[in-house]
N, C-alpha and C positions, 0 to 999 in steps of 0.2 A: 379571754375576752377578745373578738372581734375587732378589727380597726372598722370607725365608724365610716362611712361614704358621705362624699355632701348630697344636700337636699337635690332633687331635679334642680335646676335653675341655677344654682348657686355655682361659680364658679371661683375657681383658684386665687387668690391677690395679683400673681401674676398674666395669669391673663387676662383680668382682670384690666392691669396696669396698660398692658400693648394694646387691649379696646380700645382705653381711653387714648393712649399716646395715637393710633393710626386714625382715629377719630379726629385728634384735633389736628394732626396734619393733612386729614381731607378739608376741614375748614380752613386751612392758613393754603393749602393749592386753591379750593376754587375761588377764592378770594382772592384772590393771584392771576388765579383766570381772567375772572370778572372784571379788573383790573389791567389787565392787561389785554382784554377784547375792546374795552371800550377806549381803551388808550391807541391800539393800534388800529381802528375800524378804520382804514385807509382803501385805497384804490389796488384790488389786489393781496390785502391781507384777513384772511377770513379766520373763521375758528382753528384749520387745523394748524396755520402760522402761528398762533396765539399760544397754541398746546406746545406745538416745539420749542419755543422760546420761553416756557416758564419751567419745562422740565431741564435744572442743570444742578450738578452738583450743589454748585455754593446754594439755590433754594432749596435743595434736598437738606443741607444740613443746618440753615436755617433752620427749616420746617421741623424737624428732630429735636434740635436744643431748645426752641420756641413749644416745643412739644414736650419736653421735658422738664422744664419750668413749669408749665402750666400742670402740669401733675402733680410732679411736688404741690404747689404750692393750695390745689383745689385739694388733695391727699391732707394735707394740714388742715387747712379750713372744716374740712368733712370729722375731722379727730378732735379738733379744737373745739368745735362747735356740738 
């Protein structure tokens, strides 16, 4: 017997998983952005001030754990439901 392949479209659980996680860390950066454009919109600080300052570590690994909750816990809700 053949090992079966997935359908077109269907993809792995795991990367599946890293969509969803680098997805919700694109929402928790430009929300960060956004945030952080309208907070600094000073004399002299434009978009590309805005982007150097929210890309740092500790927001990266916010972003990640914040990202990893949120999987878990829509992953449960999606099985539970």
């Amino acid at each position: 017997m053949a090992p079966t392949r997935n359908q077109p479209g269907q993809s792995t659980p795991i990367l599946r998983a890293i969509i969803e996680i680098a997805f919700i860390c694109f929402l928790f950066y430009s929300n960060l952005l956004m945030g952080e454009f309208t907070h600094a919109n000073g004399e002299g600080k434009d978009l590309v001030f805005a982007i150097k300052d929210i890309f740092s570590l500790t927001n990266l690994l916010i972003a990640v754990i914040a990202a990893l909750i949120g999987y878990v816990v829509f992953e449960y809700l999606r099985n539970k439901l």
